[in-house]
N, C-alpha and C positions, 0 to 999 in steps of 0.2 A: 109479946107485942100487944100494947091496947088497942081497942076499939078505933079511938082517933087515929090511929098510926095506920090502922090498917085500912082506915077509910079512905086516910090520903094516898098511900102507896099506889091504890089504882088509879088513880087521878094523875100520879106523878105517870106510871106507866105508860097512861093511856095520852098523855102529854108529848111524849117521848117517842111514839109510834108513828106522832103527828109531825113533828118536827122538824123545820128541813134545819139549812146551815146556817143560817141569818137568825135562829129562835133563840140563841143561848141566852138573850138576857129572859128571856119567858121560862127557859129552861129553870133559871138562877131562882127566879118568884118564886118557882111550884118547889122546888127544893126550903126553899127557906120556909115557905108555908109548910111544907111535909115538917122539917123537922122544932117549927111551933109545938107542935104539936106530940114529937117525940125527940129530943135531941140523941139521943143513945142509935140513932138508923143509922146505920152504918150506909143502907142502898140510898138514902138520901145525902146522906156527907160523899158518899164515892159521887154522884151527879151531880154534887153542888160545885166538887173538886173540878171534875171534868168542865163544866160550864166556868169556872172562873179561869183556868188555863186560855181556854177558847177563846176566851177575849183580854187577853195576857195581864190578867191582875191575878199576877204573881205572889208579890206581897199579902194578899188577901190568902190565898190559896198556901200559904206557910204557915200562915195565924191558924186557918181551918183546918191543916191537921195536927197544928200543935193541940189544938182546943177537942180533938176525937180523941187523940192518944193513939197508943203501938197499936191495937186496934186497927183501926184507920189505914195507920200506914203499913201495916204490911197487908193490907188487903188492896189498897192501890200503889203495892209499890213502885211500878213503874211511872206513876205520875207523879209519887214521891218525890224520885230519881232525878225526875227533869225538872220539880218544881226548886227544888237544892240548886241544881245548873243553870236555874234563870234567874234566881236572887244572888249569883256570885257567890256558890256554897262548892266550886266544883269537886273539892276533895271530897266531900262526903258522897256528893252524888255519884262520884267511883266508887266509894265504898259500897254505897247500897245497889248501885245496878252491877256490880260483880257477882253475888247473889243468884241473881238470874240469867234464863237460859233461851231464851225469846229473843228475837233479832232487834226487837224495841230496846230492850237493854243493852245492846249490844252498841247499836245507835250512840246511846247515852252514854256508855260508857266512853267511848270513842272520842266525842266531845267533850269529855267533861276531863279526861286524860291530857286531849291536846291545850286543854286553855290551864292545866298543871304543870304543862311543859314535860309531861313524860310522853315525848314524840314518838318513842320507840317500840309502846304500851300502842298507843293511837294505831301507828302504823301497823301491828299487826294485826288489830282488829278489823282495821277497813280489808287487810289483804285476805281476809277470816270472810267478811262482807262478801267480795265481790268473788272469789271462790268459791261460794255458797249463794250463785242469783235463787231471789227469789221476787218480792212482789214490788220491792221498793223501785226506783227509778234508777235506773244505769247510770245516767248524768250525775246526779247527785255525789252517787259513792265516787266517782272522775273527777269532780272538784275536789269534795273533800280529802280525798286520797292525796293530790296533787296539791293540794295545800300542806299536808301533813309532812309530803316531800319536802317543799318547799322550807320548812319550817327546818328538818333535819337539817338540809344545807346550810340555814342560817346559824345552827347551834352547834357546828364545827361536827355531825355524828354521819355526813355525804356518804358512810358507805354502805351504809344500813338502807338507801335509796339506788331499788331495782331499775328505776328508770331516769336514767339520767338525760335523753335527747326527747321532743318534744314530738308528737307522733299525729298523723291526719286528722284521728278525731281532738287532739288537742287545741287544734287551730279552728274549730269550726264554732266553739263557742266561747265571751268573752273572759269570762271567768276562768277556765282552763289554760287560757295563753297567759291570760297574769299569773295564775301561780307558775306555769311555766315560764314566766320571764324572769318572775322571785327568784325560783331556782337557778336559774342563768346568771344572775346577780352576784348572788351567793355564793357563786362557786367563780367570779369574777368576771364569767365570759361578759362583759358589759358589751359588745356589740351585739350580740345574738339579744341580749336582753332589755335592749333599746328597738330592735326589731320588733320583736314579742310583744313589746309595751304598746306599739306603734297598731299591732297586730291587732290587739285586748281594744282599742281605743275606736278604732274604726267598726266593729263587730258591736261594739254597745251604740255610737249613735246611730247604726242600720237597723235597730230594734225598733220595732213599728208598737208591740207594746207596751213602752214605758215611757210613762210622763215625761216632761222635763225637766221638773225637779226629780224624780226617782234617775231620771240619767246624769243630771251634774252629781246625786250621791255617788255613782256609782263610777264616776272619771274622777272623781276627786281624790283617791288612792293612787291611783293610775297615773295620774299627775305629779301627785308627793312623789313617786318612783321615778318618776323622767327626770326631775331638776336633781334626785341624787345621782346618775346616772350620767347626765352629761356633767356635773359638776366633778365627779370622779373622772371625765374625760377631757377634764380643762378647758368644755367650754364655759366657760361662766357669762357668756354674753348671754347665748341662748338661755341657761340655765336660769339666770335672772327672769328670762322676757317669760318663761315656761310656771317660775311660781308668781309672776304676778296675774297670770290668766287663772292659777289655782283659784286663788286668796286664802285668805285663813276667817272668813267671816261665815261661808257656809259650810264651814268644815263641823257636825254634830259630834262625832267623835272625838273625846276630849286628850287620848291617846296620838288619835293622828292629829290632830290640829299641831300638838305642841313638835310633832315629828317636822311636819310641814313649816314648822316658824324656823325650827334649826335648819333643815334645809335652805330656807331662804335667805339665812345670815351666813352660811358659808358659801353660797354661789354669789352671795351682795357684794359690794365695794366692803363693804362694814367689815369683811372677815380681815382686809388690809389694816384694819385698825382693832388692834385688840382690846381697847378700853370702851370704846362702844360697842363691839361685838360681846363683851364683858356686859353689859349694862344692859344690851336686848336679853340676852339668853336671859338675865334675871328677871325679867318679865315676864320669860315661858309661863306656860299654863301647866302645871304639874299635873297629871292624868292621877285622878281617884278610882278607889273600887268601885264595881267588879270591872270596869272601865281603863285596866293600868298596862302599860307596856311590856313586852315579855322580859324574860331578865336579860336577855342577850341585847336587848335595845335598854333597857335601861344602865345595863353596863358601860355601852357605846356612848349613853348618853351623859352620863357621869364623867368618862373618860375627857369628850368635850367641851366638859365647865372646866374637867381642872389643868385643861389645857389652854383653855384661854387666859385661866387666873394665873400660870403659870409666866403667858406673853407679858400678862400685863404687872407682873415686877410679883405678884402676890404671894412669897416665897413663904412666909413664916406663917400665914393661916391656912396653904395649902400643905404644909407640913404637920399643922394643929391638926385640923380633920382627917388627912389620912391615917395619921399615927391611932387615930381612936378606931380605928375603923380596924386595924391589923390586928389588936390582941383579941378581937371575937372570934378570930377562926384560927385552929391552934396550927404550928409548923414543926415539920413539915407538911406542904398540901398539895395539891396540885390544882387547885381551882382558878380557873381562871380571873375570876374577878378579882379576887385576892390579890393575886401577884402582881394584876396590871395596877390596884392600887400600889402595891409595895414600890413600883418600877418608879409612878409617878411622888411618891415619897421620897425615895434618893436625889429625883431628879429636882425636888423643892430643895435639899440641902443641901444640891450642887449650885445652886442659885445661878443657871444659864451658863455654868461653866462645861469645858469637855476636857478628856483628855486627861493627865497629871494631877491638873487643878481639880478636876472633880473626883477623882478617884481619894486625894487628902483626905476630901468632904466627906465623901460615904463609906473611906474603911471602918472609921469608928461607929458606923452602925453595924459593920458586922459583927463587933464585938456586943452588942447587946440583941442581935438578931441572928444568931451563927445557923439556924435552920431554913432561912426566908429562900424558897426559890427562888422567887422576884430579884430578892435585891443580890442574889450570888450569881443569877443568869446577868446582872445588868455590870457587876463587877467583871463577870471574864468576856463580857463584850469591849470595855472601856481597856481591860488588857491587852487584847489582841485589835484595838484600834491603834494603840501606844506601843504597838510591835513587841509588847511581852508575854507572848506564847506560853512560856515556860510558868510562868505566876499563874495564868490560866489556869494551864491541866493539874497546876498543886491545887488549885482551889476547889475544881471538882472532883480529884481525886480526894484530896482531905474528906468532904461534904460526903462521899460514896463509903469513906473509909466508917463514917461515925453512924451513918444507915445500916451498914453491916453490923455495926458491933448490938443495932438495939436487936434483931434478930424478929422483927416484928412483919406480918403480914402487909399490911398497911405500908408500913416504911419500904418493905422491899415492892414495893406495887411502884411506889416514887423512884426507888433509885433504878428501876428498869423501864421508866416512864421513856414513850419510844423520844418525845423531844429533848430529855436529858442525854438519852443514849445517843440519838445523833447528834449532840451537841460534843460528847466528848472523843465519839468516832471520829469527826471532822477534825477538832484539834489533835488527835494524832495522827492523823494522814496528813495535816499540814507540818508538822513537827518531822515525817517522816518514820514516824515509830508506829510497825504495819502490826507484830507481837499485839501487845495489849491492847490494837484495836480488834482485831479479832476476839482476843478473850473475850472482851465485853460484848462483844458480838453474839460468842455462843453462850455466854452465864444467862444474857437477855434473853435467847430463842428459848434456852432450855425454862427460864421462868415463866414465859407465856406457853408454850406448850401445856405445861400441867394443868391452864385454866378453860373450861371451857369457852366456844365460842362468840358465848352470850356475856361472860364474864369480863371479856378484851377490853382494852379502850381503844378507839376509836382509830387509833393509826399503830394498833398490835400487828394484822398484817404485813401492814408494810416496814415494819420493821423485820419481822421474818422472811419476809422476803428480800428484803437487802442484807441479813444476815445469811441466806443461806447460799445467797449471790457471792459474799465474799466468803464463805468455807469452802464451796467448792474450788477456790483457788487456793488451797491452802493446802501444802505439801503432807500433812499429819493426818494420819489413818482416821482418827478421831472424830475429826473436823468434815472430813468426805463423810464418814458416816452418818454426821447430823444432819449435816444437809442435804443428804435424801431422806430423812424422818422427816425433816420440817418442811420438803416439797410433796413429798407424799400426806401429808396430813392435810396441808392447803389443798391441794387437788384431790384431798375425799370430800372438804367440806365447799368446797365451790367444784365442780367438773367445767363449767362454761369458762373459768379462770385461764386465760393464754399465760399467761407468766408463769402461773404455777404448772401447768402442764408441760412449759419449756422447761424448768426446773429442774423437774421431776422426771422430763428426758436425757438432759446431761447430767442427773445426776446420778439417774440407774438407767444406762441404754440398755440394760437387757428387756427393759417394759415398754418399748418399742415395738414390739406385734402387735400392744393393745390397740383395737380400733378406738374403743374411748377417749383414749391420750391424744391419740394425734388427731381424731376428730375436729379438736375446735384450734388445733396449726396450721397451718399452709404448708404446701409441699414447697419440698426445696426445690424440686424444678420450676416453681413460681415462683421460687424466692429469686435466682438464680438467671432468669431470664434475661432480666436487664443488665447483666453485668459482659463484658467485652474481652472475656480471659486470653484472646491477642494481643490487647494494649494495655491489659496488666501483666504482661509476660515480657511482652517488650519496653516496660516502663521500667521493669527490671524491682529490686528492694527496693523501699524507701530505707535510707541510711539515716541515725536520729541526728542530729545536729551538733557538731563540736562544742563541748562547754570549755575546751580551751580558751580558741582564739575570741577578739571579743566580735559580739553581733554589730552587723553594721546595716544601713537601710540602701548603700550606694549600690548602682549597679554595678556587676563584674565589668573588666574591662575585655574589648574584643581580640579575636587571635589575629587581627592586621592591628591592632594596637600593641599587642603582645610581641609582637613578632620584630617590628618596627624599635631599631637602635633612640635610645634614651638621649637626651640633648647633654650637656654637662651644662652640670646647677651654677648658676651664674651667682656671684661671690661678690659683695657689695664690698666698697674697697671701705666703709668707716669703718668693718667689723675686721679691717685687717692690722697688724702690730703697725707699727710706723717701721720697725728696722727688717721688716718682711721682704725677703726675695727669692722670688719664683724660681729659679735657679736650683736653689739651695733644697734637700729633702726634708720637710719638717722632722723634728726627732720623736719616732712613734711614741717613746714614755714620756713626750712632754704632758699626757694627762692623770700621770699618777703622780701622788704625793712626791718629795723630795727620798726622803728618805727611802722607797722603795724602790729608785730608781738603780738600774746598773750600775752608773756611775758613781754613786753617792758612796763617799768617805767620811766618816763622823772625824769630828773634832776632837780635840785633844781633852777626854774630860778627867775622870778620875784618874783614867789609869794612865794619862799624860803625865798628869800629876806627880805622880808615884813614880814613873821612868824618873821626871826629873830630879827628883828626891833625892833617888837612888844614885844618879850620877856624882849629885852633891857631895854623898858620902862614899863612895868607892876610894879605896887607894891607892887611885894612879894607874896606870894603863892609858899610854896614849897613844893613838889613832898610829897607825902604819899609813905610811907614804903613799900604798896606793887606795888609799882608802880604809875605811873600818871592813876587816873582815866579817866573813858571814860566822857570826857566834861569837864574834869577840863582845869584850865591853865598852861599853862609851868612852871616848876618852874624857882626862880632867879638863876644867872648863880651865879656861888659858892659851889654849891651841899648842900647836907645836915645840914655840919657844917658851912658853914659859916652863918655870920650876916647878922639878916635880917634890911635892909635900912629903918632909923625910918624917918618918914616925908617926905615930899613930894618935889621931885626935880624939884625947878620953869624950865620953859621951857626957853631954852635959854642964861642963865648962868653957869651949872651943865655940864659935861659933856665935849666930846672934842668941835671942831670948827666945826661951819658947814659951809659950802657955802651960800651964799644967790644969789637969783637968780638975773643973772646978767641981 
């Protein structure tokens, strides 16, 4: 170090000792004067750092440790860390505070995780946090924590969130009730989360320390959340009156402002008209970096445009843009965004049709798209809306058959994907066909079994748990056997879990000593209380319902109705024959054909024919006095008196013409 450097050094120092919290831009001078003087001082670049943070020129403070080098930055790297996270750098700034082992970093990383949307990273960090107090503030890690909740419920991952109801100290401060009403939201309870909102709102204007502009920022989120909230509740009166008290003119945030405009055209009149609600949304403010919506609201938000472009006739450019959008991410997938493009791609080439009509439209995209979940979930919906079941389960059985053949990890992660799998359980329980829903039932538990718990997606549980709900009723040794592995596995990795503790009691009663197991059930003598085993004894079985006769909604008729002689049905005389008499007994087989009747004697046809032929040519034999005997012959035609024919009439001369066969 020189002379000069070393002369400043205690001047910086001795600057620094002086210093309350208000000196940083004096701090900045004596830094910048130190390092006149020697640029290479690392203890003046580290104070220079720290003073520009302090009065949040960020920007400034990025150039400064590009311009020290690694140096620099790993000597401050926890200010590194945060200065990445406050220029909209947050991926990196995860990368560099992972590194380290200090609760600072830890901070940092936590933040800089949740704004990459790896909530699940976040959330274990703060649980890391507040498990290990130490100097920082209680409140803080309560918000942030409860925001981080909040965020899971929004990105579909609710189970990974330990607290799902909102707790004393939640309510005491305003910030904690909003992200607890987020979460309310989110998981759709919208009454609890219009409460909350309600809650958040009166707790910020009873703050005696903040401005009135620092309190309209701070209701102005809180607001954007109320007009979604009743507008999901159908009132659109209120929901209107509620964003014009927002507005969207002091909204800074360029993320919510543009949230808050869509909100206000779906609660307006304007959403009644699609080609002006078409025409505002195109004026939205599209939110720039580090300033941009998460992907689950920019998904939502996407979803929106091409739902309006869709009302307002705009079939063929809303089929342009999505089709480009579908070959960047390959199929099969499972990502959400994806598919809900693909859903609204069919539905641009169904051009507003349902049903027949649009099925025409969208089979021949399966012919160029045969892997798309989107558009194969949206074909065996349009079949089983058009009562063809059976096309259905061929299409997801085909789609399951060509998953199997690739034999790939990935691929079979999709074909045991838990909403594939209940989509094709359902179709055979509607179908009636109990077999192969079962199999899929155990081929799915035994797939997620193998993975760890961290590895799941998101509703892997509850698919093993409704798969080992139906093994247990399933007569095959096999089938019992799985499903006490898959209750006993769930009830090692959750013990608080009632479902799986129930499970894992019907499914092996001999683990019914354990006090563990039954711990977090109720006894059956409280289950059991309320029930009146008198008047379910004397109510006797319920018997299931005849599918014979047909159902009817009339009341039965009473036993003094029953009992009581029937009047005789009175017989309108236009509906009677004209030569009709009462007298007389109708003929019971007057309602069968002729021909079936008793009486019926057919006519003389061929083999009349043939008798008479025959008579023609007989020779002679005539009839006895008292009649033809029984077995004689006809007599010759002439009767009694005439001559009888002496000799015999050669065939074929005698007689008229005959035809000969031509």
């Amino acid at each position: 170090m020189s002379s000069s450097s070393s002369s400043s050094l205690p001047a910086l120092t001795s600057l620094l000792q002086q210093a309350h919290i208000e000196d940083h831009d004096e701090i900045l001078k004596a830094a910048n004067t130190a390092l006149k003087h020697s640029k290479g001082d690392l203890d003046a670049q580290h104070v220079k750092i720290v003073a520009l943070l302090k009065l949040d020129r960020f920007d400034d403070a990025i150039h400064a440790f590009n311009g020290g080098g690694d140096k620099l930055k790993e000597r401050a790297r926890l200010e590194y860390a945060y200065t990445l996270y406050k220029t909209g750098k947050p991926s990196e700034a995860a990368d560099v505070a992972q590194h380290g082992d200090d609760r600072g970093y830890k901070h940092i990383a936590a933040q800089a995780n949740y704004r990459t949307e790896d909530f699940r990273r976040a959330a274990e960090l703060y649980q890391h946090l507040a498990a290990h107090p130490e100097d920082d503030a209680e409140a803080d890690l309560r918000i942030n924590s409860g925001a981080v909740d909040a965020q899971l419920e929004w990105a579909g991952q609710g189970d990974l969130v330990l607290k799902k109801k909102p707790g004393r100290q939640d309510l005491e401060a305003y910030e904690t009730a909003y992200n607890a009403a987020c979460g309310a939201i989110a998981r759709g309870e919208l009454g609890q989360g219009e409460v909350l909102l309600m809650r958040a709102k009166d707790l910020c204007n009873a703050l005696e320390d903040l401005g009135e502009e620092e309190k309209r920022a701070e209701l102005l989120p809180i607001g954007v959340q109320q007009v979604y909230v009743l507008a999901r509740q159908g009132r659109s009166v209120q929901a209107e009156e509620v964003a014009r008290e927002v507005g969207l003119e002091g909204i800074a945030d360029a993320s919510t402002r543009h949230i808050a405009q869509v909100n206000r055209i779906a609660a307006s009149g304007a959403a009644g008209n699609p080609f002006m609600a078409q025409r505002l949304m195109a004026k939205g403010i599209r939110a720039s970096e580090p300033d941009h919506p998460f992907r689950f609201q920019t998904s939502i938000l996407d979803q929106n445009k091409y739902a309006v472009d869709l009302r307002s006739l705009k079939f063929g450019g809303t089929a342009e843009s999505t089709a480009e959008i579908l070959p960047k991410r390959k199929s099969p997938n499972l990502d959400a965004y994806h598919n809900n493009v693909s859903v609204i791609n069919a539905a641009a080439h169904a051009k507003a049709r349902t049903g027949k009509e649009a099925l025409k439209h969208i089979l021949p995209l399966l012919e160029r798209r045969p892997n798309d979940v989107g558009l194969i979930l949206t074909i065996v919906q349009l079949y089983v809306l058009t009562g063809n079941s059976a096309s259905a389960i061929n299409l997801l059985e085909t789609f399951f058959g060509r998953l199997e053949k690739l034999s790939n990890a990935a691929e079979a992660d999709i074909r045991f994907a838990p909403g594939l799998v209940g989509a094709m359980v359902s179709l055979y329980h509607n179908a009636g066909r109990r077999a192969p829903a079962l199999r899929i039932l155990a081929n799915a538990a035994q797939h997620w079994r193998r993975r760890k718990a961290a590895e799941r997606p998101s509703g892997a549980v509850h698919l093993l748990k409704a798969a080992g709900s139906a093994l247990l009723d399933s007569p095959e040794p096999e089938h019992q056997h799985l499903a006490t592995e898959i209750f006993s596995a769930l009830h090692k990795e959750d013990e608080t879990d009632r479902y799986a503790a129930a499970g894992f009691l019907a499914a092996s009663p001999s683990s019914a000593s354990q006090s563990s197991l039954t711990a977090s059930l109720q006894p059956i003598d409280r289950l059991l209380s309320t029930l009146d085993t008198d008047a379910l004894e004397s109510a006797g079985i319920a018997q299931p319902a005849s599918t014979a006769g047909v159902s009817t909604r009339k009341r039965p008729a009473s036993d003094e109705q029953q009992t009581k002689p029937s009047k005789p049905k009175r017989i309108r005389t236009s509906r009677l024959p004209k030569d009709y008499d009462p007298s007389k007994t109708p003929d019971p087989e007057r309602w069968l054909p002729l021909r079936d009747r008793s009486t019926y004697r057919p006519k003389g046809g061929k083999k009349g024919k043939a008798a008479a032929r025959q008579a023609l040519l007989s020779q002679g034999s005539a009839p006895t006095a008292g009649g033809e005997s029984e077995g004689s012959r006809p007599g010759t035609p002439g009767g009694a008196g005439a001559e009888v024919v002496k000799g015999k009439v050669p065939l074929g001369k005698g007689g008229g013409k005959r035809k000969g066969k031509r």
